[in-house]
N, C-alpha and C positions, 0 to 999 in steps of 0.2 A: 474932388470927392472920390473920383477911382482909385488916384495915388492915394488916399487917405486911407481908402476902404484896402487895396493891398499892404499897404502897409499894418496896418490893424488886423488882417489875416496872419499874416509871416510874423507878427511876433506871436498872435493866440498859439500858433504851432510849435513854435517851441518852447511855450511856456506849458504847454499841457497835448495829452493822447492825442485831443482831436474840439472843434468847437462844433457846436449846434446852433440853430433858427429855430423857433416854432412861431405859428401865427395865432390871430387872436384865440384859436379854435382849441390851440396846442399840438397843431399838428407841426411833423418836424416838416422844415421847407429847405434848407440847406444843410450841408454836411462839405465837408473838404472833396474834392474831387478822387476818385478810387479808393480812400482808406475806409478802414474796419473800426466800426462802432466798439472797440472788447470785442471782437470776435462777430457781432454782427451786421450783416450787408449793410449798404447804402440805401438798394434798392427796397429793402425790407420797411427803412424808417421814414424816407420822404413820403407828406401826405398821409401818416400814421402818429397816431398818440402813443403815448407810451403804453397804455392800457390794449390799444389793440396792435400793436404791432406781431406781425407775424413769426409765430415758431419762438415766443419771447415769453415765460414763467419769469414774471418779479414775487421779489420776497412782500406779500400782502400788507404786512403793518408799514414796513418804511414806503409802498407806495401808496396809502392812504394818508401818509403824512405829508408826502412830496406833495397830493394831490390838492391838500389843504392848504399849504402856501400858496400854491401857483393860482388856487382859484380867489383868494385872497388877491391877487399881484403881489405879492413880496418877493423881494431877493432871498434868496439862500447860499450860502457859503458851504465848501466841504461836504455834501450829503451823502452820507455812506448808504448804498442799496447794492443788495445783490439781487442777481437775473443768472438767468439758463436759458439757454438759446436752442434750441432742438437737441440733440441731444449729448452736447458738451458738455465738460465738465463747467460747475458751479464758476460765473466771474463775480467779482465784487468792482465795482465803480464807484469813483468818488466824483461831485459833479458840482458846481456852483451856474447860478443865473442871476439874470438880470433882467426884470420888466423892460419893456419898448413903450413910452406912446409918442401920438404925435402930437403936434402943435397944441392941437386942441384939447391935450389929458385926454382922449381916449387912448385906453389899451389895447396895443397892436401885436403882442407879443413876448416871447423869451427870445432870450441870445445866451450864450452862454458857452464851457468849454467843461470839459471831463476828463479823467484821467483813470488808468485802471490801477486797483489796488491788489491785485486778486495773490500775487506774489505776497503782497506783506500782509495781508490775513492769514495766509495757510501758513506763514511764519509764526504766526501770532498763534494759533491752534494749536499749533507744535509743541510751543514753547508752555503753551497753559495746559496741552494732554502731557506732557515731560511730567509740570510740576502735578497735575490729577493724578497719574500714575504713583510716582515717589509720596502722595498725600496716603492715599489708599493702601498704599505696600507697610508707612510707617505707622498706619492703625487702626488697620484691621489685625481682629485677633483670628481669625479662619483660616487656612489656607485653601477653602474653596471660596469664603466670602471677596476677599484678596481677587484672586485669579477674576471673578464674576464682575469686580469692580474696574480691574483691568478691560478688562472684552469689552465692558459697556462701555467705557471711558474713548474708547478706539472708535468703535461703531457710533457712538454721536460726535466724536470730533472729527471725524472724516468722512462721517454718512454712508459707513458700510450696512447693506440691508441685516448679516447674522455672521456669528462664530462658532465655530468649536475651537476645542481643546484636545488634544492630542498627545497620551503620555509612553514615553518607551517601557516596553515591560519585557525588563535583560534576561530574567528566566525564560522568556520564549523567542526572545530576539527578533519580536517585531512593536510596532508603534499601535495601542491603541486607540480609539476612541473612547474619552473619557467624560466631556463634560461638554456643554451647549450653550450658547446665548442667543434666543431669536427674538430682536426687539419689537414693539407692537406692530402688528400690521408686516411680516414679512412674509409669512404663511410659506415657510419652506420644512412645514411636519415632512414630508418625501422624503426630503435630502436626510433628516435627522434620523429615520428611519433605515436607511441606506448603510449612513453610518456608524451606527449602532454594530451593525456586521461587519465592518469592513476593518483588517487590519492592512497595514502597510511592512515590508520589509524595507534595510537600509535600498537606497537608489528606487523604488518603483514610485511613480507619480509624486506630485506638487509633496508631499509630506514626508517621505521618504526620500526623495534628493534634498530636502533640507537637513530632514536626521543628518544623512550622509557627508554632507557639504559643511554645514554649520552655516549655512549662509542663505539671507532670504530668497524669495522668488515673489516675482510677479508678474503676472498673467491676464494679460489685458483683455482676452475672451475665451473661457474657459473652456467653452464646447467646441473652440478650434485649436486649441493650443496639444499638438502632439504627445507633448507631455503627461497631459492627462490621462490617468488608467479608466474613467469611464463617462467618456465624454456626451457620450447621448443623454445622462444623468443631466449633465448641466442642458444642454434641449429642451430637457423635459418637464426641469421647474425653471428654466427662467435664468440659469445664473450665469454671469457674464464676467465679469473682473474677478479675479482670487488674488488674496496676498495672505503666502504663508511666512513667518518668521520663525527660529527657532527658539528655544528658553532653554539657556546654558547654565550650570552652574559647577566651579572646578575646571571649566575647559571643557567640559562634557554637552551634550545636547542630554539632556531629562527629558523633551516634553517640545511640543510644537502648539504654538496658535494659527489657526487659517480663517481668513475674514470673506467674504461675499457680497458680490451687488446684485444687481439684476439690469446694471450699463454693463459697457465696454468699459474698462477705467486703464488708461495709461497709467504709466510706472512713476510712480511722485518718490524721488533721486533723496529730498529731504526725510519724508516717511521712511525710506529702505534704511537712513543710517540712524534714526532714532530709533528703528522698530531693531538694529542691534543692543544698544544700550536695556532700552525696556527688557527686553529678551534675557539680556545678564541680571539685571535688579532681583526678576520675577523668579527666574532660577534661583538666587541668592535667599527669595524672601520666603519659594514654596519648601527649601531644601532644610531652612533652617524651620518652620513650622514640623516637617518630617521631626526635626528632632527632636521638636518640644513636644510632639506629640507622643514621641516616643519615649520622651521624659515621662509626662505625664500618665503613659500605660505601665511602663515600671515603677512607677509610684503607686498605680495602683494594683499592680500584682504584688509590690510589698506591702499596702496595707492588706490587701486579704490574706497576706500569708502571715501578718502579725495579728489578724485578727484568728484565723487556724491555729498561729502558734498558741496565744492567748486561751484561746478555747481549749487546745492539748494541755494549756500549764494549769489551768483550772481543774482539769479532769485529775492530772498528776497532784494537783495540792490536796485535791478531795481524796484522794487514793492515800496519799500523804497522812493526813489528815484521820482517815480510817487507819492506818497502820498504826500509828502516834498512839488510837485510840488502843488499839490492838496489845502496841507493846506496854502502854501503862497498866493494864487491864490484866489479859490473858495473860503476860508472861510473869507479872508481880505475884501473882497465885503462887505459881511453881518454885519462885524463885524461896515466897514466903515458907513452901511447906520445905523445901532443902533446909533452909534457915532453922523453921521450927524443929523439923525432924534431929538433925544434927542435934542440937540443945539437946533435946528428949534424952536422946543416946545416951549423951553426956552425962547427963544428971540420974538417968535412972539404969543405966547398965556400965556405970561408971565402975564397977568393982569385977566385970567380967571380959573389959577391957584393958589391953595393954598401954602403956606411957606413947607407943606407937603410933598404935591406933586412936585414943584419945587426939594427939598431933593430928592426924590426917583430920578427922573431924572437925578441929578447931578451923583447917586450913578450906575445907568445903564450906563451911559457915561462912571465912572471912571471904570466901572465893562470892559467895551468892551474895555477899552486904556489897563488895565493889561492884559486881553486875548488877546490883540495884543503884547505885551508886551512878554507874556510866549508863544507863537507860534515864537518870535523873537530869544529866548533862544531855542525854542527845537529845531530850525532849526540850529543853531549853534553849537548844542550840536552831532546832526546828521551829521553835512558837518565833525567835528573832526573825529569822528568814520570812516567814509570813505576815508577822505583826506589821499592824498598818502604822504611818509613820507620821505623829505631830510635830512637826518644825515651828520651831520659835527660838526666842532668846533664852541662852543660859546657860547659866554662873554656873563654871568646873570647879573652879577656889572652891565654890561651898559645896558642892557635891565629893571634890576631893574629902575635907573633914570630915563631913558625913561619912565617909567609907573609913577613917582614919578610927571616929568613935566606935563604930561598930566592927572591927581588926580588933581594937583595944579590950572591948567588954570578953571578948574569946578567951584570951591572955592579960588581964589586967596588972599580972607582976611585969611583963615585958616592958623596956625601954625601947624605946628608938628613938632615935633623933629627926622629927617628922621637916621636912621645906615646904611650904605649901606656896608657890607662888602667888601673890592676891591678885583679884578683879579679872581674873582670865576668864574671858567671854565668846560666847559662837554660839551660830544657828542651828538647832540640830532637834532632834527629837533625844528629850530630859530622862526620860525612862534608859534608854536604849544605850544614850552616852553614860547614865549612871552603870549600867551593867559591864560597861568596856574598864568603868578606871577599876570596879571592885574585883577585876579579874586581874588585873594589869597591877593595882597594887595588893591586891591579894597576894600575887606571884612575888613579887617582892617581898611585901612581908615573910613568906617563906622562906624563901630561899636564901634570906639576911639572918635566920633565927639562928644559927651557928655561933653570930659573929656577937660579940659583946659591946661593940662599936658602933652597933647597926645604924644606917642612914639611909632615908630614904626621901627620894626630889618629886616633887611633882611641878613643873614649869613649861617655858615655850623659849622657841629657838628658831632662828630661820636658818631653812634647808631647803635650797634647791630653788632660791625664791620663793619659797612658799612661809608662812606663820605655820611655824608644827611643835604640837604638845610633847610632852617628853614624861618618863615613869623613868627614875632612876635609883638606883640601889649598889651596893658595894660587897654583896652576896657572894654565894656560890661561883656565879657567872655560867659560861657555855662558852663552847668551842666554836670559835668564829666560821669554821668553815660548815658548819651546819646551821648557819643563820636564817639558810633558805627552807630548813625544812621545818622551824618551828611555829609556823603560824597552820600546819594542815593539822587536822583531827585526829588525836591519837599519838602525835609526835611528843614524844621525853625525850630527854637529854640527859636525864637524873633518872635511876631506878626507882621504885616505890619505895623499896627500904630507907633509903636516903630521903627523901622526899616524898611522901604522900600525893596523889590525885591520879587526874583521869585523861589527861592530855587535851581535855576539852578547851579549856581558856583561851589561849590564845587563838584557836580555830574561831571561838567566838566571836573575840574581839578584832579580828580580821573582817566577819560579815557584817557587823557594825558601821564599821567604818567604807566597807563599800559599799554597803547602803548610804551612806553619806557623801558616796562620790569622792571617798578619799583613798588613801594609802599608807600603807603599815613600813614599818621597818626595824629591824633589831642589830644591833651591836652588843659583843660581848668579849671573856674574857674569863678564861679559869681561875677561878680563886679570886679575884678583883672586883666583879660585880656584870649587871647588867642595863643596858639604855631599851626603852621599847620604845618607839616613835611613832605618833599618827597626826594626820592631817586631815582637815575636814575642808572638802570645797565647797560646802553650806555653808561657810563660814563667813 
């Protein structure tokens, strides 16, 4: 039975930590001779329950649930419980039993062996505050919500009592205090108030050798660690363990977090090199919020300056507007009584006038009918630019005709030889496209009246990749190298004599067309004729 019972010892021991006895009562009665329970004595557990054993915090639900087996008699396999032993850090145990009875089925006890887990929990923590962190960084939209989910994330996976947050501010070249997390029940308002005023330069105390280092620190009792710039601070509320890391981004230190307990907390080797990685992420995740945020202020100092500009171009349209009224109005009077008066002259001091002077007169008449004439054009050219814009479908073929019949009724001896391309279609506002071809083959029409041959295209072409209309005619033409200057207001190419108008047209049919999100273009030729090109991207 001795050789039995040692040999049933020597393998329990190397099969696991360490074994246990308890007796009917559950108190423990044997343990291995000198080893440590996880960290606690022998002397602590013989003759002791688990409930009262000395300088011993279990975790309350798993030992109300141990407590339920065991008063049951049942075995248990693997039981994961964590305990704290005065004041150590947190162990986790993993432990299976076994009923005793004797002969008779009464129960005489547990037996049993344990093992500690406490390594592969804090792995396990690690590994789920890693992935907590990267869950919270890829979706939160804040960069303080962010940060707040970080801290807390830390402070319950490793049971820091509080945080702050700590950001460098490169205009004054030192680290402030910026932000807080103090989880329920830590009551460290002091220390928050402390630091509220307190900045740090690079190298002075726990936050400032990490600015400087880029590398963590931890400080396993804060009111004794040299380091510290005000250590009777930590005395005074209690604080004992600090771990600061830095939060880099680019290679830089942005920003430091510092954590808190109110133990002693030794340096956990694992935490130091995970709280590098976090450190780089959060860096990465607050720098790029920085940006969006700063998107989103330049977005909105452009929309208030496009609602300023909007509000300036209203006031300009209405000024506009009043002008428009001004010139139809006020200046058609004067213009009317030149006109009139000249006539008068004519007709009634016609025998006391010279062949001279009657000329000059004729010339002031025809001078005031064209300035009524280009006041008729600018007001036209002004109602397009404002005119509000109905986009739909429609047919140029038949708008071309339409301007084709009404050319004709002006001149009805005239020939021409008309192309109307058929079913040519696009999106556009029908008013505004009608006023582009009646200028566009107006001009044509013109400028072909010379020739005896006259022809004149209306069709579509691709240029440039683009579908683009075409006005073409075998006219006058124009000098290719002033091609750029015939679509501004007022630009001839042809003198009046030669050509009658007002230079307005094509200026028209230029703001037409970019109102339409398109583009104009002309090719020409003296004596051969002329191409006018546009394209509509409502098309």
């Amino acid at each position: 039975m001795r050789k039995s019972e040692e040999r049933y010892r020597a393998l329990t021991e190397l099969s696991s930590d360490w074994y246990w006895e308890q007796d009917e009562d559950l108190r423990f009665t044997s343990t291995p001779p000198g080893a440590l329970q996880a960290g606690i004595e022998n002397s602590a557990l013989v003759g002791h329950t688990r409930r009262d054993t000395p300088g011993v915090v279990w975790d309350e639900p798993a030992l109300t649930q141990l407590d339920a087996i065991t008063a049951a008699h049942k075995s248990f396999r693997d039981f994961e419980i964590g305990r704290v032993y005065q004041s150590d850090p947190k162990q986790y145990v993993r432990i299976s039993g076994e009923p005793v009875f004797d002969s008779s089925g009464a129960f005489r006890g547990y037996r049993g062996v344990g093992t500690s887990v406490t390594e592969h929990k804090r792995a396990e923590r690690l590994l789920s505050l890693e992935h907590t962190v990267a869950r919270a960084l890829a979706t939160e939209n804040e960069a303080s919500s962010g940060l707040k989910a970080v801290m807390g994330a830390i402070c319950e996976t490793m049971n820091w009592s509080r945080s702050t947050y700590w950001r460098v501010d490169n205009a004054a070249g030192v680290m402030r205090f910026a932000d807080f997390l103090d989880p329920p029940g830590s009551n460290l308002e002091r220390y928050t108030e402390h630091s509220r005023n307190t900045v740090f330069v690079k190298g002075q105390g726990l936050v400032g050798r990490v600015w400087q280092s880029g590398e963590p620190i931890w400080s396993a009792d804060f009111s004794n660690d040299p380091r510290v710039v005000n250590r009777s601070l930590g005395q005074e509320t209690g604080i004992r363990g600090v771990f600061v890391f830095p939060i880099v981004s680019d290679g830089r230190v942005i920003g430091a977090l510092a954590f808190f307990s109110r133990e002693v907390r030794d340096p956990d080797q694992r935490m130091l090199a995970l709280a590098q990685v976090i450190g780089s992420e959060l860096g990465q995740f607050l720098q790029r919020k920085e940006a969006e945020e700063q998107v989103r202020t330049l977005n909105a100092e452009l929309e208030h300056r496009v609602i300023e500009r909007t509000k300036e171009l209203e006031v300009a349209n209405k000024e506009l507007e009043a002008f428009s009224y001004s010139v139809s109005h006020d200046l058609r009077a004067p213009l009317r009584a030149i006109q009139g008066f000249s006539s008068l002259v004519l007709e009634q001091y016609a025998d006391r006038i010279d062949d001279q002077g009657r000329g000059m007169l004729k010339r002031v008449s025809a001078a005031a009918l064209k300035m009524g004439l280009l006041i008729d054009d600018l007001l036209k050219l002004s109602r397009i630019s404002r005119q509000a814009m109905q986009i739909g479908p429609v047919d140029l073929s038949t708008l071309a005709w339409e301007v084709v019949g009404e050319l004709q009724v002006e001149m009805p001896g005239r020939k021409v030889d008309w192309v109307i391309a058929p079913a040519l279609l696009a999106q556009g506002d029908a008013g505004l496209l009608r006023v582009a071809l009646q200028n566009l083959m107006g001009n044509a029409w013109k400028y072909s009246s010379k020739r005896a041959d006259a022809r004149i295209e209306f069709g579509v072409c691709e240029r440039l990749g683009t579908p683009t209309y075409f006005v073409r005619d075998n006219g006058a033409g124009f000098d290719a190298a002033y091609a750029d200057k015939l679509f501004g207001a007022f630009q001839r190419l042809h003198s009046a004599e030669e050509f009658a108008g007002t230079g307005i047209g094509l200026a028209t049919v230029k703001r037409i067309v970019h109102r339409h999100g398109g583009e104009v273009a002309a090719e020409g030729k003296v004596g051969t004729g002329a191409t006018f090109y546009f394209a509509l991207q409502a098309a």
